[in-house]
Biopython code that builds the backbone (N, CA, C, O; Angstrom):
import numpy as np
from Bio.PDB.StructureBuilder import StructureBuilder

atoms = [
    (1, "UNK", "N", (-22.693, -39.923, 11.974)),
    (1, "UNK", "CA", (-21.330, -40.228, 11.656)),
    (1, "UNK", "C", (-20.451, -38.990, 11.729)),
    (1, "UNK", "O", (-19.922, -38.418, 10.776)),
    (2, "UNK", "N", (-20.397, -38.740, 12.740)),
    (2, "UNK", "CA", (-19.218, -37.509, 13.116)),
    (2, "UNK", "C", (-17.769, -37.707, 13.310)),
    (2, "UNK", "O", (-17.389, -37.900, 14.465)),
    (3, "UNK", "N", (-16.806, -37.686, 12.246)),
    (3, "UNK", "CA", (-15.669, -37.847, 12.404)),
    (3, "UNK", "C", (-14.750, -36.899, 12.077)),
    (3, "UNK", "O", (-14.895, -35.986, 11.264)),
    (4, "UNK", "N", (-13.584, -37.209, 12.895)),
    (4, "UNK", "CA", (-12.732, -35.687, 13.454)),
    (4, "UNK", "C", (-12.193, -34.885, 11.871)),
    (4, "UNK", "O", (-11.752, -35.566, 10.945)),
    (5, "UNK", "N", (-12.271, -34.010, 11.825)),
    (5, "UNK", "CA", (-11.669, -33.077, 10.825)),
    (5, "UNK", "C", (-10.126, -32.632, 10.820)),
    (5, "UNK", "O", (-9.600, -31.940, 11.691)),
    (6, "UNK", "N", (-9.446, -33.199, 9.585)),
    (6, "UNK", "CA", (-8.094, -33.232, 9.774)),
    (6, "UNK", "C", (-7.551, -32.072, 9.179)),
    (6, "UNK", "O", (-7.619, -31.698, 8.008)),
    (7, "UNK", "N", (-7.008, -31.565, 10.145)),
    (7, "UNK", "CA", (-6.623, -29.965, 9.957)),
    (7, "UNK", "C", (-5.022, -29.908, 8.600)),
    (7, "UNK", "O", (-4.649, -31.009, 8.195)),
    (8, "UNK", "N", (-4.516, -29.055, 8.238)),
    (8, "UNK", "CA", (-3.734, -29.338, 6.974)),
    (8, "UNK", "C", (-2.280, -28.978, 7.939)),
    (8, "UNK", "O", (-1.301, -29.642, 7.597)),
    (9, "UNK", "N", (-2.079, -28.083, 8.998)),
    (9, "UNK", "CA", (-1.144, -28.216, 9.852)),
    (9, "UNK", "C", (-1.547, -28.157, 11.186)),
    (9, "UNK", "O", (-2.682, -28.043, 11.649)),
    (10, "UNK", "N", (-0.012, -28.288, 11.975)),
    (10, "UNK", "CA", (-0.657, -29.198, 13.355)),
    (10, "UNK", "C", (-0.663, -27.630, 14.217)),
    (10, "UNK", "O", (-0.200, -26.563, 13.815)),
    (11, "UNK", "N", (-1.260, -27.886, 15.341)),
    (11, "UNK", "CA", (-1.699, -26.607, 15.930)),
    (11, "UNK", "C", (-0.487, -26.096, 16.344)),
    (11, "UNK", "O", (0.494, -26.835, 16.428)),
    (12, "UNK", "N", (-0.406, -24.326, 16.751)),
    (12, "UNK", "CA", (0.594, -24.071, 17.178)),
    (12, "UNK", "C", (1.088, -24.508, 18.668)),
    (12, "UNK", "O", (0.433, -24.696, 19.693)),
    (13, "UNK", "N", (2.607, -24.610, 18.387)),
    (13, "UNK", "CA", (3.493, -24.839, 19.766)),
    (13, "UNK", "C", (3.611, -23.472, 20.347)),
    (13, "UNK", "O", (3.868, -22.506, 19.629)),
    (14, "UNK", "N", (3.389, -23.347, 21.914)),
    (14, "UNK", "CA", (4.133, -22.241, 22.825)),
    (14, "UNK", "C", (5.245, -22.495, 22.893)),
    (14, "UNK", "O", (5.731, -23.623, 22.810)),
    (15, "UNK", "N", (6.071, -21.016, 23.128)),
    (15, "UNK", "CA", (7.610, -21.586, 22.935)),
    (15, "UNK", "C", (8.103, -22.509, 24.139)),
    (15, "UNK", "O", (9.061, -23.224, 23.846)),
    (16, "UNK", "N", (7.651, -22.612, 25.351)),
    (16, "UNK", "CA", (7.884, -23.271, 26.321)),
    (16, "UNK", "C", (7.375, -24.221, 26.329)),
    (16, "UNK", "O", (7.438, -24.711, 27.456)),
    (17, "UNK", "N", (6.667, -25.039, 25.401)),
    (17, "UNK", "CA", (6.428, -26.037, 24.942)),
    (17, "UNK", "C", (7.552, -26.804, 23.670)),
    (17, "UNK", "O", (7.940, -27.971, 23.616)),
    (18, "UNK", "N", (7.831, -25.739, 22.818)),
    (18, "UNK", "CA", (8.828, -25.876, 21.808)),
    (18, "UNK", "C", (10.120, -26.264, 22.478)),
    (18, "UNK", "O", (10.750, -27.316, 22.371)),
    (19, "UNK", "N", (10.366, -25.241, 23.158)),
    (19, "UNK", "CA", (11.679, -25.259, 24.074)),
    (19, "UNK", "C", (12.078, -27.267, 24.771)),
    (19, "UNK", "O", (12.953, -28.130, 24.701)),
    (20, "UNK", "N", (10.816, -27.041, 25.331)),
    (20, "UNK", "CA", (10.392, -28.675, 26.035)),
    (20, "UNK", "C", (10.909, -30.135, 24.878)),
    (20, "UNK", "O", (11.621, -31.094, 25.177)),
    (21, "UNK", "N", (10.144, -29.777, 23.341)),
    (21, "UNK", "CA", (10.149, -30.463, 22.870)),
    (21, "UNK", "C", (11.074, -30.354, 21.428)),
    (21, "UNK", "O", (10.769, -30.688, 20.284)),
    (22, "UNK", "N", (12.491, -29.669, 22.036)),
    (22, "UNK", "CA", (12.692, -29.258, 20.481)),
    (22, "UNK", "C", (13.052, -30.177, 19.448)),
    (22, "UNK", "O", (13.161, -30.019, 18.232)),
    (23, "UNK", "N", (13.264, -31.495, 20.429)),
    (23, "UNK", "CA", (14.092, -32.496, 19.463)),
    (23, "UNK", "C", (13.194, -33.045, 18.287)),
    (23, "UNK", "O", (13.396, -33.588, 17.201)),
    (24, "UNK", "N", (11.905, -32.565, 19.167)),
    (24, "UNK", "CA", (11.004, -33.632, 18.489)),
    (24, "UNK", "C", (10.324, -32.765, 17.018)),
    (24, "UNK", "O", (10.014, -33.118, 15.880)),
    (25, "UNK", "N", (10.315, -31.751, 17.621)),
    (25, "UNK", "CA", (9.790, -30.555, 16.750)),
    (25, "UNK", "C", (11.008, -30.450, 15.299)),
    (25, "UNK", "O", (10.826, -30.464, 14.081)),
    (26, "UNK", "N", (11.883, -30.375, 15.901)),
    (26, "UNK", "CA", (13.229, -30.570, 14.852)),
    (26, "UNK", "C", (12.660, -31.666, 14.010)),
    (26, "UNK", "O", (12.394, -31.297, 12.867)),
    (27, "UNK", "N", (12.418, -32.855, 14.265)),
    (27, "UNK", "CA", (11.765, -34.043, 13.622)),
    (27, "UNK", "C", (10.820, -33.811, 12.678)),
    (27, "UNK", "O", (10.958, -33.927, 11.460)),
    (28, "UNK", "N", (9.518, -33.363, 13.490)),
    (28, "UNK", "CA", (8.697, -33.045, 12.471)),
    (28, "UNK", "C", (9.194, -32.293, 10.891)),
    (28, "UNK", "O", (8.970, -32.729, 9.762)),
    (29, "UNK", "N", (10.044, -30.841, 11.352)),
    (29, "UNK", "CA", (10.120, -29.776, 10.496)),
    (29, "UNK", "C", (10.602, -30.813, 9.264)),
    (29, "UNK", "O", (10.104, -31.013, 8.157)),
    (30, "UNK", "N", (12.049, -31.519, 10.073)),
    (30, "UNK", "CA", (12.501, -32.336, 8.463)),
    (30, "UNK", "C", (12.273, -33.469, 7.931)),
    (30, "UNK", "O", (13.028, -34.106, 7.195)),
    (31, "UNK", "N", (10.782, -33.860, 8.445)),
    (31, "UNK", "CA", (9.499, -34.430, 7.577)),
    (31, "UNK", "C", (8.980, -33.766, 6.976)),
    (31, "UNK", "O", (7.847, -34.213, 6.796)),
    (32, "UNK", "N", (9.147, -32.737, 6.426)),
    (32, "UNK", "CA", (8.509, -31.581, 6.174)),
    (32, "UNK", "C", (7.293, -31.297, 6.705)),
    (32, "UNK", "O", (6.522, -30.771, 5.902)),
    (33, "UNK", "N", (6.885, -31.470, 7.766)),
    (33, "UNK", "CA", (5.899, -30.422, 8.636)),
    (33, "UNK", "C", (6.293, -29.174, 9.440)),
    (33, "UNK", "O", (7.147, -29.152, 10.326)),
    (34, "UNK", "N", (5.608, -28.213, 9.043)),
    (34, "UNK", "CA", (6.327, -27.034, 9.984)),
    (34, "UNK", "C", (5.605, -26.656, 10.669)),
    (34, "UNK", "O", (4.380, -26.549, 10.732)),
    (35, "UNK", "N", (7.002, -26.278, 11.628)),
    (35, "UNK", "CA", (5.979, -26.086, 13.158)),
    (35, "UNK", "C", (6.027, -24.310, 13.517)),
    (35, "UNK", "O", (6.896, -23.447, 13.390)),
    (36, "UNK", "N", (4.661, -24.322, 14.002)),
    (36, "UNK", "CA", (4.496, -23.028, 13.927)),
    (36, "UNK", "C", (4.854, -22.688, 15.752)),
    (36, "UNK", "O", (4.573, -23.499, 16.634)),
    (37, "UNK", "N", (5.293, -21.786, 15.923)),
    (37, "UNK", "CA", (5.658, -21.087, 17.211)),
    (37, "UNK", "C", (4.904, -19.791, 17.534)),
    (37, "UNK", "O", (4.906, -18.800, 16.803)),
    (38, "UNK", "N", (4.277, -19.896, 18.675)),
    (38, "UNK", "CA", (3.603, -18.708, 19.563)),
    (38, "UNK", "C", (4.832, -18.550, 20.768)),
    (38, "UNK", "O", (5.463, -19.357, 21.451)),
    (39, "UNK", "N", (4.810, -17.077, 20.639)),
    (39, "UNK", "CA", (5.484, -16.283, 21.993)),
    (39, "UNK", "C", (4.234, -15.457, 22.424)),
    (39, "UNK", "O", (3.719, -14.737, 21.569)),
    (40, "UNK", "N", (3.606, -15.509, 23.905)),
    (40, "UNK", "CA", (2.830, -14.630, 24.328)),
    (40, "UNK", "C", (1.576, -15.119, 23.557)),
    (40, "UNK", "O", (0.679, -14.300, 23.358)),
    (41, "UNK", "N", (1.448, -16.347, 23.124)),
    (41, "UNK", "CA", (-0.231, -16.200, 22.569)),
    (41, "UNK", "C", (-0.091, -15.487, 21.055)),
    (41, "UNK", "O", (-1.163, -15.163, 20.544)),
    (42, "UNK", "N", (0.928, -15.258, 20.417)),
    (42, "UNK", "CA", (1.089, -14.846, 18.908)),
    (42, "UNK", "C", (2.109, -15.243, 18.355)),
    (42, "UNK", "O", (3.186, -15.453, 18.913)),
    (43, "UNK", "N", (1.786, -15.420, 16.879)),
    (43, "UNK", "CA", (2.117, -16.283, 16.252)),
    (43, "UNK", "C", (4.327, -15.263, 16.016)),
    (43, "UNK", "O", (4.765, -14.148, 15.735)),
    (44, "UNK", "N", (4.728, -16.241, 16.271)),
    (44, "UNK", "CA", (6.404, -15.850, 16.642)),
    (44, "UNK", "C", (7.447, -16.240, 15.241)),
    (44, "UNK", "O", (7.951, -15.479, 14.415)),
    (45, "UNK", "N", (7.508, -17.484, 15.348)),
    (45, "UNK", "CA", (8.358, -17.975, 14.151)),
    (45, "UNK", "C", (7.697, -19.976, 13.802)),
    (45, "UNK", "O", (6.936, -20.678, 14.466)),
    (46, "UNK", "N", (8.267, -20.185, 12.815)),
    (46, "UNK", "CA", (7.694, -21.577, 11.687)),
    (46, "UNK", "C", (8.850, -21.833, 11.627)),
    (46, "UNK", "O", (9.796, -21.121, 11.289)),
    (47, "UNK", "N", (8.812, -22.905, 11.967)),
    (47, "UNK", "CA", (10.374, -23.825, 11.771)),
    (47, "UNK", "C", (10.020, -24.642, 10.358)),
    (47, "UNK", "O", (8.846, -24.782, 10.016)),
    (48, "UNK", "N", (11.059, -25.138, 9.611)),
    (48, "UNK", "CA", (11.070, -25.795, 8.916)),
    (48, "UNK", "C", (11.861, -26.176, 8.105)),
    (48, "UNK", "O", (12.319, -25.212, 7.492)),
    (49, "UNK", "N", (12.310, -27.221, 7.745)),
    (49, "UNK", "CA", (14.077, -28.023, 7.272)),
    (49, "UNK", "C", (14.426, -27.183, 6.481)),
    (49, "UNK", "O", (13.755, -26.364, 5.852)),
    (50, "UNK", "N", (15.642, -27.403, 6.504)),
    (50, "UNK", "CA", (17.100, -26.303, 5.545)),
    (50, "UNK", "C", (16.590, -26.352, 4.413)),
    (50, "UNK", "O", (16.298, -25.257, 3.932)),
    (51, "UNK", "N", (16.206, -27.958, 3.333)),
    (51, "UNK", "CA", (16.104, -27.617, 2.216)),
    (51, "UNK", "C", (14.862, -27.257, 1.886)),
    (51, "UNK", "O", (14.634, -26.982, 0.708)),
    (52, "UNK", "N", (13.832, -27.191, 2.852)),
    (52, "UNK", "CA", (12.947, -26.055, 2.367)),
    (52, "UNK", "C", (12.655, -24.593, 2.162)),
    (52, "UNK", "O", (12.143, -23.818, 1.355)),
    (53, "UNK", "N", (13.438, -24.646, 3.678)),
    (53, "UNK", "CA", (14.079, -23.204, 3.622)),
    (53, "UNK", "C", (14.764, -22.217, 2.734)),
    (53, "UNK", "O", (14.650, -21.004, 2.554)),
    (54, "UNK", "N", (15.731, -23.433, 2.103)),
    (54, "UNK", "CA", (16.899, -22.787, 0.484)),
    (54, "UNK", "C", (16.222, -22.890, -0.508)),
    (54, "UNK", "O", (16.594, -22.296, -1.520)),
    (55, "UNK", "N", (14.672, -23.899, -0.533)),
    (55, "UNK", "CA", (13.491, -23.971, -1.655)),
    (55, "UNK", "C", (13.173, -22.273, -2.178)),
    (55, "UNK", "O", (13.285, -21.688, -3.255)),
    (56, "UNK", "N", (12.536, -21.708, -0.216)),
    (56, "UNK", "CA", (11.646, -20.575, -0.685)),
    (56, "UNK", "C", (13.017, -19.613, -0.770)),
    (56, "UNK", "O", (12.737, -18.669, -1.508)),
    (57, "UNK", "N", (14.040, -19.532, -0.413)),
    (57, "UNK", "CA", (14.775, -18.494, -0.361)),
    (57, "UNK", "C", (15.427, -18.479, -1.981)),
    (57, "UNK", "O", (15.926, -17.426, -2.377)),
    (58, "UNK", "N", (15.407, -19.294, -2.593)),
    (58, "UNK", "CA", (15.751, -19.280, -4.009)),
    (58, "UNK", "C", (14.450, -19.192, -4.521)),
    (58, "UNK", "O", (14.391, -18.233, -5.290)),
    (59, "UNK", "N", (13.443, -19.748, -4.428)),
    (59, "UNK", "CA", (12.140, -18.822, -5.463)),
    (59, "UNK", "C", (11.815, -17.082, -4.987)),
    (59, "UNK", "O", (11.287, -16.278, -5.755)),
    (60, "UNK", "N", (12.187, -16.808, -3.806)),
    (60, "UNK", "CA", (11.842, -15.405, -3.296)),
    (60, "UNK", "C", (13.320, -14.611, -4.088)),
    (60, "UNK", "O", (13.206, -13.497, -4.598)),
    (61, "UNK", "N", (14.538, -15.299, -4.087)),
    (61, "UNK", "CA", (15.352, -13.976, -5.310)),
    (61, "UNK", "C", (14.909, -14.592, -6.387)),
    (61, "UNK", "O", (16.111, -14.712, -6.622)),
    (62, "UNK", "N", (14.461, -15.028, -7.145)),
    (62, "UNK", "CA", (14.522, -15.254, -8.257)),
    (62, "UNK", "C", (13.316, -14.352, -8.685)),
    (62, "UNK", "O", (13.374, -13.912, -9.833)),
    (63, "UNK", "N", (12.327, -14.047, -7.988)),
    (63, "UNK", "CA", (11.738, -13.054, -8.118)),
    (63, "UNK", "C", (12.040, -11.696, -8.295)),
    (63, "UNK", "O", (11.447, -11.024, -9.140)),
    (64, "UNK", "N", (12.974, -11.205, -7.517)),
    (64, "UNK", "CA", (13.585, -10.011, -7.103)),
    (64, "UNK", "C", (14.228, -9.367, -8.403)),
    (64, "UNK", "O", (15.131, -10.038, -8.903)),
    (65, "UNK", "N", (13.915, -8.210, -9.009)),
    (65, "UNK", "CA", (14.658, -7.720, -9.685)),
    (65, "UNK", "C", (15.911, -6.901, -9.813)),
    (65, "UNK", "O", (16.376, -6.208, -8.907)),
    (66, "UNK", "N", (16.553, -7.078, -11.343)),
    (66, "UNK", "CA", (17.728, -6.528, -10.945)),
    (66, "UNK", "C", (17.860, -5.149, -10.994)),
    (66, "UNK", "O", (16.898, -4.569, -11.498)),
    (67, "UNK", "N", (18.934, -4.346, -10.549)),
    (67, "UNK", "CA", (19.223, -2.839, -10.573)),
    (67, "UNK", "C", (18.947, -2.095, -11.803)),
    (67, "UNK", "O", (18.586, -0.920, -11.871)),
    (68, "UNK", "N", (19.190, -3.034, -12.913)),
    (68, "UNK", "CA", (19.198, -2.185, -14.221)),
    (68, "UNK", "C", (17.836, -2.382, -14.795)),
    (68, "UNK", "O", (17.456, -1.415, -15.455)),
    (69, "UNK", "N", (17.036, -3.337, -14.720)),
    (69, "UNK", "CA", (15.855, -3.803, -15.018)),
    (69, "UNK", "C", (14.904, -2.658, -14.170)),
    (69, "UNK", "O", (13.963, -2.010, -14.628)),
    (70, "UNK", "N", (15.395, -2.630, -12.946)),
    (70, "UNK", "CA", (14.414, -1.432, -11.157)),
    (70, "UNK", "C", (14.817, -0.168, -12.457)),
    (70, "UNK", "O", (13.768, 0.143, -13.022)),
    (71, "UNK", "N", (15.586, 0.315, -12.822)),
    (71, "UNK", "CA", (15.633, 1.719, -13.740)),
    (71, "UNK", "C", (14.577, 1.722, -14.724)),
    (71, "UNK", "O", (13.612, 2.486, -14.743)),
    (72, "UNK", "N", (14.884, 0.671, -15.650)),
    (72, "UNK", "CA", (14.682, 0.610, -17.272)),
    (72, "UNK", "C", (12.752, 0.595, -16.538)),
    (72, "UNK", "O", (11.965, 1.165, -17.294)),
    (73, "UNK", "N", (12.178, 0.062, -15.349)),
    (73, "UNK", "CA", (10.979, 0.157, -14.865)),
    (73, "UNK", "C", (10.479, 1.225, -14.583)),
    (73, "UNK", "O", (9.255, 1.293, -14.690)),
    (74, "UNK", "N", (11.390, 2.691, -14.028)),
    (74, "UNK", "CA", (10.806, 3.709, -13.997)),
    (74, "UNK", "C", (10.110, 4.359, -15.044)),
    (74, "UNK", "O", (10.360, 4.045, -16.208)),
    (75, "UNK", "N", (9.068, 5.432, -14.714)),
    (75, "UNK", "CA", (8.506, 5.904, -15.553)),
    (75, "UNK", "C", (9.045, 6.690, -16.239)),
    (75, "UNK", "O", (10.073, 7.160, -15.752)),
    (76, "UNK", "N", (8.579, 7.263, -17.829)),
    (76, "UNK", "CA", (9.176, 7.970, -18.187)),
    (76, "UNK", "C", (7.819, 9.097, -18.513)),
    (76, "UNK", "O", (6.618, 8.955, -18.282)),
    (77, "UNK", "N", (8.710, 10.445, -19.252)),
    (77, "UNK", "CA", (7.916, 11.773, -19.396)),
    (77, "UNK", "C", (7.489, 11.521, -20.080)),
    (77, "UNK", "O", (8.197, 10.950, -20.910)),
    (78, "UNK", "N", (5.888, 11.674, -20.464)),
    (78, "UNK", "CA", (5.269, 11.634, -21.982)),
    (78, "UNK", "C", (5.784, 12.754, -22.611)),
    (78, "UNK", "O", (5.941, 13.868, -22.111)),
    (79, "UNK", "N", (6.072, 12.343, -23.892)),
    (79, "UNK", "CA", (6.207, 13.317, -24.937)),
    (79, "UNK", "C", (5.374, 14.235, -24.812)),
    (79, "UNK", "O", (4.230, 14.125, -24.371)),
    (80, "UNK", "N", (6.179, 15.682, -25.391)),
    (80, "UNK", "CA", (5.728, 16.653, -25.067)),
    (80, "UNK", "C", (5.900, 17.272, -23.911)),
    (80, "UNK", "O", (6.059, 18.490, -23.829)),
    (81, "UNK", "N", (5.875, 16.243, -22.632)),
    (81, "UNK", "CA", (5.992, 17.299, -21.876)),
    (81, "UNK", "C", (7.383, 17.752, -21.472)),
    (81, "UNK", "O", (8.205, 16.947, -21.911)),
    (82, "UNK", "N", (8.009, 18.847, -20.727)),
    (82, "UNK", "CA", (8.762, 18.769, -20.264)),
    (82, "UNK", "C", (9.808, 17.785, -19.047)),
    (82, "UNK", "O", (9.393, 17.606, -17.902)),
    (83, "UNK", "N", (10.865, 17.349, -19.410)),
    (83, "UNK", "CA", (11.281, 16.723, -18.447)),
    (83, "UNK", "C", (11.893, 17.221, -16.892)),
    (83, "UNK", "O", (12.941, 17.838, -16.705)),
    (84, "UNK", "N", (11.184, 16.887, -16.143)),
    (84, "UNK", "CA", (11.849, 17.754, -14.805)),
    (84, "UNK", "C", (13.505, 17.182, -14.419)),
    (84, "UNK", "O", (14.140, 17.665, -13.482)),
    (85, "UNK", "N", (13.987, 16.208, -15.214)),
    (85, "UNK", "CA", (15.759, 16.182, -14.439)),
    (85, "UNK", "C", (16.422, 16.625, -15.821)),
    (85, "UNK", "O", (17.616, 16.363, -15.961)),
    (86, "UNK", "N", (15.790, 17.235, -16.786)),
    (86, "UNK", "CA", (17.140, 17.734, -17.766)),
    (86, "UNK", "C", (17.076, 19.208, -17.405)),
    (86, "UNK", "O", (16.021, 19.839, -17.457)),
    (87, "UNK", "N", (18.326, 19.778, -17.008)),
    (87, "UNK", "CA", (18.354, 21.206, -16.418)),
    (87, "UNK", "C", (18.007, 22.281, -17.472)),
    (87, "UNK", "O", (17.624, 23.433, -17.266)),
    (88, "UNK", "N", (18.275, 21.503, -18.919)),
    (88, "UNK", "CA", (17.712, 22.693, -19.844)),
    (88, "UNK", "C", (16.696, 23.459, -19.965)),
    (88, "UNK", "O", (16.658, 24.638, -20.317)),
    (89, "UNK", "N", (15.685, 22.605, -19.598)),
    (89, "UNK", "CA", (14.300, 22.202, -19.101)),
    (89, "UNK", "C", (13.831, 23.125, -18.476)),
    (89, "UNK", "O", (12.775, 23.650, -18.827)),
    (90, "UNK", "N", (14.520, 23.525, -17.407)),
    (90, "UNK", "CA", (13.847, 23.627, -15.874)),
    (90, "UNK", "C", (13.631, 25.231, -16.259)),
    (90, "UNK", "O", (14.338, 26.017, -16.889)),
    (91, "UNK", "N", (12.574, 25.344, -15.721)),
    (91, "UNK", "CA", (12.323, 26.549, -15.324)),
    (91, "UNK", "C", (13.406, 27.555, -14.870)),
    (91, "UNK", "O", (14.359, 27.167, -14.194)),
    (92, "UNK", "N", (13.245, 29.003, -15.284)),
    (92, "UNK", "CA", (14.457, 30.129, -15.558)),
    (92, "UNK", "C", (14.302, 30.659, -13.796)),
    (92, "UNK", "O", (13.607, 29.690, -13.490)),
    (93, "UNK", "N", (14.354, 30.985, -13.241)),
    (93, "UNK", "CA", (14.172, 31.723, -12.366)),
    (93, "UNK", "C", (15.039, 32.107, -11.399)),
    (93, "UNK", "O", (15.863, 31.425, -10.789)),
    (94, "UNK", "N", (14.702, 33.610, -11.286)),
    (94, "UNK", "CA", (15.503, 34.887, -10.560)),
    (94, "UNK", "C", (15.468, 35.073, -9.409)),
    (94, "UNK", "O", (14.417, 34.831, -8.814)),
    (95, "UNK", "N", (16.525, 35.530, -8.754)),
    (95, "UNK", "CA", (16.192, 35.813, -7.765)),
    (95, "UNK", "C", (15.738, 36.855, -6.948)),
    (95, "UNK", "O", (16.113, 38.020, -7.086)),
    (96, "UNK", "N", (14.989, 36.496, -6.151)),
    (96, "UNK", "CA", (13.922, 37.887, -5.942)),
    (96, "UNK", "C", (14.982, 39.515, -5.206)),
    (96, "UNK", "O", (16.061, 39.520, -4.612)),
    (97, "UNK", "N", (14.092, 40.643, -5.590)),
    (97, "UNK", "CA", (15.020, 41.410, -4.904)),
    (97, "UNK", "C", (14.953, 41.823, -3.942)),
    (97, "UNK", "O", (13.798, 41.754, -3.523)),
    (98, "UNK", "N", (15.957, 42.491, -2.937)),
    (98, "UNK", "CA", (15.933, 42.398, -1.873)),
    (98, "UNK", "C", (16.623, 43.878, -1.919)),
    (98, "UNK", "O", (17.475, 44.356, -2.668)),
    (99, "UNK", "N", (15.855, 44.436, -0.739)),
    (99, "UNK", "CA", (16.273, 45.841, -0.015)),
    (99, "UNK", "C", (16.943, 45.931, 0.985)),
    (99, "UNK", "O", (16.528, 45.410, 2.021)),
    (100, "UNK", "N", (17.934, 46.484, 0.963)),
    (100, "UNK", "CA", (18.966, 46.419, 2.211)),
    (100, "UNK", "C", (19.157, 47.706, 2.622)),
    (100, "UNK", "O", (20.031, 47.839, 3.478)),
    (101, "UNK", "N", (18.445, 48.948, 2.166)),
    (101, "UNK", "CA", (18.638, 49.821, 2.701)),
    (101, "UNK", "C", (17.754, 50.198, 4.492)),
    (101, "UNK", "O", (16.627, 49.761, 4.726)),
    (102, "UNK", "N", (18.367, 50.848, 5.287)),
    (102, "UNK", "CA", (18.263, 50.699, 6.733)),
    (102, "UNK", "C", (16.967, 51.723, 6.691)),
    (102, "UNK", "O", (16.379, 52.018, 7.732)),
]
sb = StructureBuilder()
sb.init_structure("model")
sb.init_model(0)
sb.init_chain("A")
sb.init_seg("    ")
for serial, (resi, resn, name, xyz) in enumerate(atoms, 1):
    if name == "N":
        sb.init_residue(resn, " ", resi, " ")
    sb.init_atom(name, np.array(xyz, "f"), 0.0, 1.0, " ", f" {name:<3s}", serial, name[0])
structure = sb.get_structure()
């Protein structure tokens, strides 16, 4: 009893196949199946309907953090040690001397 194995998406389209069939491919995507696109034998671009599209593009910022949160994330100096951006801090140093006689 050998029966065919149903793959979870459909194989990829060449784009000159895509090109051929875009109406139909358009179809699929906003059934929600997405269609995957090869240029050259590699994998190119995935089509797939607007409101899935505005799905992942609103869970991908909503991820994204904000500017003040990206700061408050940097590391800070352990106590004790010195901090390298307070200039009080920083190391004293002279400048070396130099001979200018000929």
């Amino acid at each position: 009893m050998d029966r065919p194995v149903k793959t979870l998406s459909p194989p990829p389209l060449s784009l000159q196949d895509a090109k051929a069939h875009f109406s139909e491919v358009v179809a699929a995507a906003m059934l929600g199946r997405a269609q995957h696109v090869t240029r050259r034998g590699k994998p190119a671009v995935v089509i797939v309907a607007a409101a899935e599209y505005e799905r992942m593009a609103k869970a991908d910022r909503s991820k994204a953090m904000g500017f003040i949160d990206y700061l408050r994330s940097m590391p800070r100096t352990p106590v004790g040690e010195p901090d390298p951006f307070d200039p009080t801090q920083r190391a004293k140093l002279r400048p070396r001397d130099i001979d200018f006689t000929p």
